[in-house]
Each structure stands twice: as C-alpha cells, then as structure tokens.
C-alpha positions in Angstrom: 124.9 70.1 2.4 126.3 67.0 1.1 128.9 65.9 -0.3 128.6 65.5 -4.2 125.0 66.7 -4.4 124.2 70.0 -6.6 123.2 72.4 -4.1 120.1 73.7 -5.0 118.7 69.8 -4.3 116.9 70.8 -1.3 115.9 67.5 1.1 112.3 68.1 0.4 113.3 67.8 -3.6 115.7 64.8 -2.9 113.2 63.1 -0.5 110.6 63.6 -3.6 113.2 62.2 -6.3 114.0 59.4 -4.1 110.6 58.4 -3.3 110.0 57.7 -7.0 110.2 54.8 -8.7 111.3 53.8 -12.1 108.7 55.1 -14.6 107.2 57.4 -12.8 107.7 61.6 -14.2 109.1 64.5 -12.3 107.9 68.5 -14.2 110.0 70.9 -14.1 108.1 73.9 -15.6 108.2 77.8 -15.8 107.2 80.5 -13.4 104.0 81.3 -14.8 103.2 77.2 -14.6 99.9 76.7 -12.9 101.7 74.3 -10.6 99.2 74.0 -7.6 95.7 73.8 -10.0 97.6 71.1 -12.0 99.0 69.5 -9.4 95.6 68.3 -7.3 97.6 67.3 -4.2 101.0 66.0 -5.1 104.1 67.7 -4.4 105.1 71.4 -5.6 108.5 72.2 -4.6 109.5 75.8 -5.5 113.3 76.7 -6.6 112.2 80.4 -7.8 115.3 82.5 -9.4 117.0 79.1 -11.0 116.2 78.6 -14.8 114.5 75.7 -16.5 118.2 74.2 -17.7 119.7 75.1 -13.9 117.5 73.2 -12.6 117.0 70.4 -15.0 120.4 69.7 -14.5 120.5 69.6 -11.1 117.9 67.1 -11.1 119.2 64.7 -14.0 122.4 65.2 -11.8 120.7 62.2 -9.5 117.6 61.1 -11.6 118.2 58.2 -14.2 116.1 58.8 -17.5 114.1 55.1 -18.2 115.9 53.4 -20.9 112.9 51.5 -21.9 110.6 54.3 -22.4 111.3 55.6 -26.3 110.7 59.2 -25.0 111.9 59.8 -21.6 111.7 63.6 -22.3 108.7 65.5 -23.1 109.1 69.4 -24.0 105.8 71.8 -24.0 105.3 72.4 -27.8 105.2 76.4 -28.3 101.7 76.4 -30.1 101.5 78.0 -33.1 105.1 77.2 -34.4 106.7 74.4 -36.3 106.8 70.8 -35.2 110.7 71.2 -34.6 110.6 74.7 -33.1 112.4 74.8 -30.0 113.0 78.0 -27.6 116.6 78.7 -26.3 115.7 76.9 -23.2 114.1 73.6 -24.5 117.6 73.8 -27.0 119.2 73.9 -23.1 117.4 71.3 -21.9 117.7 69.1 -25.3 121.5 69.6 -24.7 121.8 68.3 -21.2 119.6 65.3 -22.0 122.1 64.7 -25.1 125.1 64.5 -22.3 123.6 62.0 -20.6 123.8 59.5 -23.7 119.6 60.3 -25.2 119.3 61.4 -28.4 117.3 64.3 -29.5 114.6 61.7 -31.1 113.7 61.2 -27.2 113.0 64.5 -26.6 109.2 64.4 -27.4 107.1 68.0 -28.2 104.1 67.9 -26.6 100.9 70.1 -27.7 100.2 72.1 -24.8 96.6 71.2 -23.8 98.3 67.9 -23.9 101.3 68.4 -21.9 99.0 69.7 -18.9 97.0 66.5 -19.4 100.2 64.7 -19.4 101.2 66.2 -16.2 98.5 65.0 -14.3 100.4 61.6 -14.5 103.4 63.2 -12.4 104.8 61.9 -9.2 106.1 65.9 -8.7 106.1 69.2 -9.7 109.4 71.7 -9.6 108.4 75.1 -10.3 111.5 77.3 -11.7 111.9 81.0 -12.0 112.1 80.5 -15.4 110.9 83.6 -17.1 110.6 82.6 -20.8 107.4 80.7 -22.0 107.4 77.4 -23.0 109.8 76.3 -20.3 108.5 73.2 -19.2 109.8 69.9 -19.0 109.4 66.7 -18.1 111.6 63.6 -17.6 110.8 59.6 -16.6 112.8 58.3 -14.0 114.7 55.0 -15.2 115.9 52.1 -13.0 119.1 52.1 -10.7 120.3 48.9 -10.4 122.8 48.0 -7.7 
C-alpha cells in the first residue's frame, strides 16, 4: 500500500498508467466487455466486483485528462436510444469527469461498433465488474508538467 494512492490501484495498474504518455487512452469497460479479443496483446488488468464509477475514479485519482484534446472522455452510446441518453453509470462517470474541472460537452457518445474500433487505439484495458450495459469508458491521459 501507499501512502495517498486509492487502494484498488494495484502496481500492475499503476505500472500501466504510468507507462503512458500524454495522449495516449486507458478503457475502463463492463464485465461482459470482450476485453482480451479487443485487446490483441496489450494490457487487461482485471478489478472484478468494483463498478464502472469506482473504478473510474480511482484511476482519474492519478491520471490527468489531456487538455488539448476537445473530448478527453468517450462514453459507449446505448444503441437504439437518443443522442443524449445516458445510463445511471455514464451519468456517474459524467459527474466525476465534471469534478475534475471538464465539462459535460467533453464527454463524447460513441456508437458502439465505433467505440470498439476506437479501442483498438488504447494503451490499456481495465475490465470492471460492472454489471449494467453500456458501462464503458474511456479517458486520454493529459500532460504532467513538473
């Protein structure tokens, strides 16, 4: 344990966070995700029993969001619903991005087909025990200057 670090950051997950640069994506989806298939080699690291919002927070807890991306945040988009329909968790993950100073307007919705196409451009894949569907995230890492 450390020290100021959520505890559910396991070293693997903070060795993977730390090892990526500024632009680079980190998914945190559902349990039903096809993580590994989607995946094609890079990183899964499993926090099973923790929901899509626990664990989103944990990792925006150390993980800047890039400021000079417009949207840093990318939501699945629940097909067959309304452009601004969002389930009880993306509203949970929309509300922890809004704490950390981003607007909703850089939360995109992303079609589904799309959001797996999308996450073939991530550096790493967190698979929840989130049980709901549609609870799948992703965020861009921003710069740390020091």
């Amino acid at each position: 344990m450390l020290k100021g670090i959520d505890p559910i950051l396991t070293p693997e997950l903070l060795m993977h966070l730390c090892a990526m640069g500024h632009g680079e994506w980190v998914a945190v989806v559902d349990a039903n995700f096809t993580a590994d298939y989607l995946a094609h080699g890079k990183p899964v690291v499993r926090l099973p029993g923790l929901s899509l919002e626990r664990v989103s927070d944990a990792v925006l807890s150390v993980l800047p969001l890039a400021t000079d991306v417009a949207q840093p945040v990318a939501l699945m988009h629940v097909c067959h619903s309304d452009a601004a329909h969002r389930t009880p968790a993306q509203q949970a993950v929309i509300g922890l991005v809004n704490k950390t100073g981003f607007g909703s307007n850089q939360v995109e919705a992303v079609e589904r087909y799309a959001f797996y196409e999308k996450i073939k451009g991530a550096s790493l894949i967190v698979q929840t025990g989130e049980g709901t569907a549609y609870g799948n995230a992703m965020f861009c890492k921003g710069v740390i200057l020091l």
